[in-house]
C-alpha positions as CSV (number, residue, x, y, z in Angstrom):
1,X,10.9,-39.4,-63.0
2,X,7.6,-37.5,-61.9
3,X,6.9,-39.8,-59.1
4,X,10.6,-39.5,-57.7
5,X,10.2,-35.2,-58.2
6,X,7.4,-35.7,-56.3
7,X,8.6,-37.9,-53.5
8,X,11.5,-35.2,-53.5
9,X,9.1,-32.2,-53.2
10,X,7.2,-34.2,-49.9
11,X,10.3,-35.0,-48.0
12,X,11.8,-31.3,-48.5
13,X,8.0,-30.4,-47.3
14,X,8.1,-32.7,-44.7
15,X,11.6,-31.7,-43.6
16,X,10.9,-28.1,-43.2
17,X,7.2,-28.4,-41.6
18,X,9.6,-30.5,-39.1
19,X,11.9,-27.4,-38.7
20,X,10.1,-24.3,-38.9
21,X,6.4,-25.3,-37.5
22,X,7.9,-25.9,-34.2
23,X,10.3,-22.9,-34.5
24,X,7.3,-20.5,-35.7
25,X,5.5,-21.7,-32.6
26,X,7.8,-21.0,-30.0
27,X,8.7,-17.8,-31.4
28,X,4.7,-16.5,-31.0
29,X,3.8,-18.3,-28.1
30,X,6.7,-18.3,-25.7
31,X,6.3,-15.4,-22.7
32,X,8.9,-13.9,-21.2
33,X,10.4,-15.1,-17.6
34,X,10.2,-12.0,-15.5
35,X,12.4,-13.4,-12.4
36,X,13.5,-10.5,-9.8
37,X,16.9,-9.2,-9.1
38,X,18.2,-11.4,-6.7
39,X,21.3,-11.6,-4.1
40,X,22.0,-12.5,-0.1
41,X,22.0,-9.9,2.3
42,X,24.1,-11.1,5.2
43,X,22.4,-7.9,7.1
44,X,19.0,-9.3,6.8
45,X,20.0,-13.1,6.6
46,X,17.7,-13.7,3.8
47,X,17.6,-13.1,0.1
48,X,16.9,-9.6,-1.3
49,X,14.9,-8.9,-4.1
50,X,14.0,-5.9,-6.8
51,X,11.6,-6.4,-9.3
52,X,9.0,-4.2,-11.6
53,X,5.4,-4.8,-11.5
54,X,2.9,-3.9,-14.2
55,X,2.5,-1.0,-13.6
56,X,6.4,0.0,-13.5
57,X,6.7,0.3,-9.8
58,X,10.0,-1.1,-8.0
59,X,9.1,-3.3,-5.2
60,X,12.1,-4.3,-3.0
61,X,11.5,-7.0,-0.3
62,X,13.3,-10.4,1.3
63,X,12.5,-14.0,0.6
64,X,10.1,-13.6,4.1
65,X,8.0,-10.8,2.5
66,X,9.3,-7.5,4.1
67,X,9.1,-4.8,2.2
68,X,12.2,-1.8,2.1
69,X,12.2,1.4,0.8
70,X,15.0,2.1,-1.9
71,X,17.7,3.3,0.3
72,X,16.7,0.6,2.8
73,X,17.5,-1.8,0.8
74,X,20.5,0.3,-0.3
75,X,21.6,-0.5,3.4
76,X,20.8,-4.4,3.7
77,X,23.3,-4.8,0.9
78,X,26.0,-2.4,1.5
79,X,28.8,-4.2,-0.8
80,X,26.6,-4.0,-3.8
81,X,25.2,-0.6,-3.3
82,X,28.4,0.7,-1.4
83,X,29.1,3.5,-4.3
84,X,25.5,4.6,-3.5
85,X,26.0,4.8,0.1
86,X,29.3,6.6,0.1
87,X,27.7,9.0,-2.3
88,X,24.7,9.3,0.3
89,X,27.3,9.9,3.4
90,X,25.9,6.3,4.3
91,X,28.5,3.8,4.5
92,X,28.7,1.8,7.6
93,X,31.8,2.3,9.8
94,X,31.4,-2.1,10.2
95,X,29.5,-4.2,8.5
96,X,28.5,-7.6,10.1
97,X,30.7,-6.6,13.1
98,X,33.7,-6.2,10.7
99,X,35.6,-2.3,10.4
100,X,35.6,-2.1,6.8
101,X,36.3,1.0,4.2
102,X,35.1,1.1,0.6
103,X,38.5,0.2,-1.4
104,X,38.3,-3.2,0.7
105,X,35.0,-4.0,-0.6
106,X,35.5,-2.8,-3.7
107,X,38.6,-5.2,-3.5
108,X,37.0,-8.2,-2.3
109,X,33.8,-7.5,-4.7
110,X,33.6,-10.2,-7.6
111,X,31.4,-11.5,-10.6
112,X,32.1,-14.7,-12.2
113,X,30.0,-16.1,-15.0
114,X,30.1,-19.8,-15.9
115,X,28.7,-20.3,-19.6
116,X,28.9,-23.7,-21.4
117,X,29.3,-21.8,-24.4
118,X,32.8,-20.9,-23.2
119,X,33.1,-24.6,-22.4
120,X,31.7,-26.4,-25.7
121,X,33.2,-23.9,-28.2
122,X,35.6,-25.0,-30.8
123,X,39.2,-24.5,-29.5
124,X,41.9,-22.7,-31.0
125,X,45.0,-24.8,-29.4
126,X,46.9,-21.9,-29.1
127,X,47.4,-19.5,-25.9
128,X,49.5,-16.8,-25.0
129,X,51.6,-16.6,-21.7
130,X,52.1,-13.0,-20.5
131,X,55.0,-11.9,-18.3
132,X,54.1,-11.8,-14.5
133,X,56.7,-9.6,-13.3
134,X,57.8,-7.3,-16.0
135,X,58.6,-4.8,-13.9
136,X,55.6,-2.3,-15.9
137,X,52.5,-1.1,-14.3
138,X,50.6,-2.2,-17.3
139,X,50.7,-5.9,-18.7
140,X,52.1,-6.7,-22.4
141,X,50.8,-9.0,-24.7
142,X,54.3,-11.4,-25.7
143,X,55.3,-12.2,-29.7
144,X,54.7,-15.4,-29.2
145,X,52.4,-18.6,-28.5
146,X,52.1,-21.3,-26.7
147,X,50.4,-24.8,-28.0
148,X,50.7,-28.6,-26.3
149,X,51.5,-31.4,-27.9
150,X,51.9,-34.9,-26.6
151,X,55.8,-34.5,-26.1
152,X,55.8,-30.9,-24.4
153,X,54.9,-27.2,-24.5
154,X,55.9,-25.0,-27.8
155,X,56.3,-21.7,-28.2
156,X,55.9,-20.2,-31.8
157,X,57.0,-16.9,-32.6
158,X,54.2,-15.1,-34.5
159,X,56.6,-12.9,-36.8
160,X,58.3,-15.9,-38.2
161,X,55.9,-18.6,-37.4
162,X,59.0,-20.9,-36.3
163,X,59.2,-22.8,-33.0
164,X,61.1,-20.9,-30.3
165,X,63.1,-24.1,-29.5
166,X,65.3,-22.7,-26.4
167,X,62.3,-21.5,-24.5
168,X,60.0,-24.7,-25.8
169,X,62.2,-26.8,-23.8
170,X,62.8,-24.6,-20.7
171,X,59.0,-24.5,-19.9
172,X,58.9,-29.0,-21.2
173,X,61.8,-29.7,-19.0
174,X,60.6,-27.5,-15.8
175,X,56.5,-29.2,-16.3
176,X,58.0,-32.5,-16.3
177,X,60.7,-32.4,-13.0
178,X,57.3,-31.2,-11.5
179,X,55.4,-33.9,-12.6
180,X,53.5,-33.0,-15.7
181,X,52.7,-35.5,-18.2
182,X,51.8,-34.8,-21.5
183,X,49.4,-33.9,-23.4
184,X,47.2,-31.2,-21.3
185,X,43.3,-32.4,-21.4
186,X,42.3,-28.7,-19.8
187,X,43.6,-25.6,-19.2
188,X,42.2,-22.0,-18.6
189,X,43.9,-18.6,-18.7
190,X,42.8,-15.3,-19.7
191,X,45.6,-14.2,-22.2
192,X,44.7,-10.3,-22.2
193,X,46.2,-7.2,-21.4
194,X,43.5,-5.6,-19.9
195,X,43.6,-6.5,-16.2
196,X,45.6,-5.8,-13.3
197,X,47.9,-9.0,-13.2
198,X,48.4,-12.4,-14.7
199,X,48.2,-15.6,-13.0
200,X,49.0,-17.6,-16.0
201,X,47.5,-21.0,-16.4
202,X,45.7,-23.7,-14.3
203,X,46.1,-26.9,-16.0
204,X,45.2,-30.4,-16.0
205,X,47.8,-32.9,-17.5
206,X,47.4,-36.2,-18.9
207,X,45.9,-38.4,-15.5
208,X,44.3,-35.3,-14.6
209,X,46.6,-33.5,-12.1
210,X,46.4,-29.7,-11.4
211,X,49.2,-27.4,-12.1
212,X,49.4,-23.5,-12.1
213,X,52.1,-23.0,-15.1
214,X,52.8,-19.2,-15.4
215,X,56.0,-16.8,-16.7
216,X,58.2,-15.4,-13.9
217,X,60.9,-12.7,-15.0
218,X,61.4,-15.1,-18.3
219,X,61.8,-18.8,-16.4
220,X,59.0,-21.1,-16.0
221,X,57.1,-21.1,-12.6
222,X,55.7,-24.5,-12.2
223,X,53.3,-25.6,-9.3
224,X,52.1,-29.0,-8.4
225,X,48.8,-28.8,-6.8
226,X,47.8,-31.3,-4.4
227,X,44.1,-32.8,-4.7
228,X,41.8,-33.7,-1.6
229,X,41.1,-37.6,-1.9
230,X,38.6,-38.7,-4.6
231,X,38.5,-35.3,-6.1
232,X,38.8,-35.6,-9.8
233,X,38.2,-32.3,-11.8
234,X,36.8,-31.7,-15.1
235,X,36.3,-27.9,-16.1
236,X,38.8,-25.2,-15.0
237,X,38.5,-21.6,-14.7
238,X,40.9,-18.9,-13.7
239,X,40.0,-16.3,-11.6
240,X,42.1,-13.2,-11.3
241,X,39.8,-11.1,-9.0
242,X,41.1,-8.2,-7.5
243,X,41.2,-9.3,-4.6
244,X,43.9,-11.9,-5.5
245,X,42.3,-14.8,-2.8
246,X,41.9,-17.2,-5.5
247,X,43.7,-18.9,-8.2
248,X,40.6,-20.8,-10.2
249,X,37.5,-22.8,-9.6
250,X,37.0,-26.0,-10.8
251,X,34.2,-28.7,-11.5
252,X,34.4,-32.2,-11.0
253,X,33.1,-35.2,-12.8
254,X,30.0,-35.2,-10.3
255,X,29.2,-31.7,-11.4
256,X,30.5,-29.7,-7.7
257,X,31.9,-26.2,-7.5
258,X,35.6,-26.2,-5.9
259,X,37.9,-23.0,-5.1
260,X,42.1,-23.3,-5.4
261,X,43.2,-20.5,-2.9
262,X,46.1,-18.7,-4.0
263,X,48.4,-18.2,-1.6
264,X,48.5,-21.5,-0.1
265,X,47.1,-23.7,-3.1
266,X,44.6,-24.9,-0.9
267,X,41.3,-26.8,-2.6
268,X,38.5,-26.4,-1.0
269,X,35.1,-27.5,-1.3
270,X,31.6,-25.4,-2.1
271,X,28.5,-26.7,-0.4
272,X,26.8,-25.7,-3.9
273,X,24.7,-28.5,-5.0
274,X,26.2,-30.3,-8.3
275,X,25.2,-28.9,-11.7
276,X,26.4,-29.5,-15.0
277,X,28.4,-26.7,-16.4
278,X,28.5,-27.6,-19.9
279,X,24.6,-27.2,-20.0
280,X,24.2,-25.1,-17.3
281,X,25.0,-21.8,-16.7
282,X,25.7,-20.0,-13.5
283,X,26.6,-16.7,-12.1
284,X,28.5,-16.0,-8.7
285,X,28.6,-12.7,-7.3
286,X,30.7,-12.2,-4.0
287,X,32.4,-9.9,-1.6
288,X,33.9,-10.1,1.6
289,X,30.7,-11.8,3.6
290,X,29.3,-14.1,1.5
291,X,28.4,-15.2,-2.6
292,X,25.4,-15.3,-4.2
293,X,25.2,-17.9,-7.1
294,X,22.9,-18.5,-9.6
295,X,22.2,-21.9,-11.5
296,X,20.1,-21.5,-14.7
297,X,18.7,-24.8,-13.9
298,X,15.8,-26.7,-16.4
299,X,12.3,-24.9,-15.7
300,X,14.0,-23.5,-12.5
301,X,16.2,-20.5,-11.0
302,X,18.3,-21.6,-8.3
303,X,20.1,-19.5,-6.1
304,X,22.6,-20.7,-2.9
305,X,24.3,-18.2,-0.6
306,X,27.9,-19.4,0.7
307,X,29.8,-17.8,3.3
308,X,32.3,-16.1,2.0
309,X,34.6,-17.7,4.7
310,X,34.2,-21.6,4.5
311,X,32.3,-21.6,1.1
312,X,29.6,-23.2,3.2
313,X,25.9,-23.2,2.5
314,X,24.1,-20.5,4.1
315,X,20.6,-20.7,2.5
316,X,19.0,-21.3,-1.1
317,X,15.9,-20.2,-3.0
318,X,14.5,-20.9,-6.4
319,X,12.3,-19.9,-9.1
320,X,10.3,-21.6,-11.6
321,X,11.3,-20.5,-15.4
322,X,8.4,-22.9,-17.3
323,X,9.3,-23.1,-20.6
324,X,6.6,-24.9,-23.0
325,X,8.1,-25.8,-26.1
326,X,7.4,-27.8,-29.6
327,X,9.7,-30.4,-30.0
328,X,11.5,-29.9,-33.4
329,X,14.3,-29.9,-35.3
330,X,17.1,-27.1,-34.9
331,X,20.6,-26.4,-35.9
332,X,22.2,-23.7,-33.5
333,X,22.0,-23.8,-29.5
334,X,22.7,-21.3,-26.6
335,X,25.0,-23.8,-25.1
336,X,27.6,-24.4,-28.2
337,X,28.7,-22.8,-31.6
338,X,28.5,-25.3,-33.9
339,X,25.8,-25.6,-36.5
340,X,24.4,-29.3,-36.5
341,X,20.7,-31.0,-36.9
342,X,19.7,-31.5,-33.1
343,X,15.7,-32.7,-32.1
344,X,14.7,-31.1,-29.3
């Protein structure tokens, strides 16, 4: 009995040497990753950059080394700063040969974030479908849900918690003339009151198809949308920038960035370079001219500017982000929210 206590006591020691030694030393050794502040400057053509030295100073220069005062580089990137230069009396009359005011680039400004935590956390299987046209200023949150089975599309009504069997079979009947089979393997929505419209869904059905499902005056608006050849998406995400140019983006197998266009449910291409969503995060920040987007890459920062046009690639620039870590034995991540032994 001694010797198996003892045994016992030396793999529990052994077990958390494995765990918290590693974890201990990242903690005290790992430095922080001081990249600077970085987006495109179609006025330069080049990449602009803030960042704080040592001694607290703000140094603001482009990817070829020129340096700009503050309200220099105020002007080389007028749709991010443009609140600043209207304040200062500043705003350009055109920018990049284009007559522009302030409300249209505060309409065409955007900030998407792509986490994989949104992507590997644990799914509820119920949504809610807002009204699109209620005929309010502000958007209302519906007494009911929506989940999807292999058969159709149910609607629950959350007082009684019974199936709203009229309106279930409206929305099945209306997927299926269009196409949809059953069950959904993605969708994306943002079911919230707090925004200035609702585009309802983009969803993938069973052989991966894309349709935009949404609630018009009470009645099911269903939309096939047609794919380029060979295109075969994975990850959705709805959009709903002011702006109202896009529906979503979407990922594909091979890890590339695509936009679905609103009005004409066009799907269009990125020149991004692949990345994997569901371990890699990214930010895009755009307006009228072009994006700036931001791939948290391993050991490296990568940034790509796109025209804001063609979604072509204008230039790119990266960082290294070393990271010099003990391999050990954890249980939670950045990337998901489930609590499970991983080696790493």
């Amino acid at each position: 009995m001694f010797k198996i206590s003892k045994i016992l006591f030396s793999l529990i020691v052994m077990f958390l040497l494995v765990w918290q030694l590693p974890a201990c030393y990242n903690f005290f050794m790992s430095t922080p990753v001081d990249t600077p502040f970085t987006l495109y400057s179609s006025i330069a053509r080049d990449f602009a950059s803030l960042q704080t030295d040592e001694n607290k100073k703000m140094h603001y220069r482009d990817a070829s080394g020129n340096e700009y005062t503050e309200e220099q580089f105020d002007s080389i990137l007028p749709a991010f700063y443009y609140r600043q230069l209207v304040t200062d009396g500043r705003f350009p009359d055109t920018i990049c040969g284009i007559s522009v005011t302030p409300r249209q680039i505060q309409l065409a400004n955007f900030t998407m974030r792509l986490s994989p935590l949104d992507l590997n956390k644990p799914k509820l299987g119920l949504w809610q479908m807002l009204e699109t046209m209620s005929g309010r200023v502000d958007l209302e949150l519906p007494d009911d849900a929506f989940r999807i089975t292999s058969d159709g599309i149910e609607f629950v009504k959350m007082e009684t918690n019974t199936v709203d069997v009229d309106k279930s079979q409206r929305f099945t009947k209306a997927m299926k003339q269009k196409g949809f089979e059953f069950p959904a393997l993605s969708l994306s929505g943002n079911p919230t009151d707090r925004k200035e419209y609702d585009e309802g869904y983009a969803m993938l059905d069973a052989v991966k198809k894309l349709y935009h499902v949404k609630q018009t005056v009470g009645r099911p608006y269903v939309k096939a949308i047609s794919l380029p050849e060979g295109l075969v998406p994975q990850h959705l995400f709805i959009t709903e920038f002011p702006s109202r140019k896009w529906l979503c983006f979407l990922t594909d197998v091979e890890g590339y960035l695509w936009v679905v266009e609103r009005e004409s449910y066009a799907v269009k291409p990125t020149e991004i370079p692949s990345f994997n969503p569901s371990e890699e995060s990214a930010l895009i920040i755009g307006n009228m001219f072009d994006w700036t987007v931001k791939v948290n890459r391993a050991e490296r920062e990568c940034y790509y500017a796109i025209s804001a046009k063609d979604y072509s690639l204008i230039d790119s620039l990266s960082y290294e982000t070393p990271v010099h870590r003990m391999l050990g034995l954890t249980f939670t991540t950045s990337k998901d929210k489930f609590v499970k032994p991983r080696f790493k």
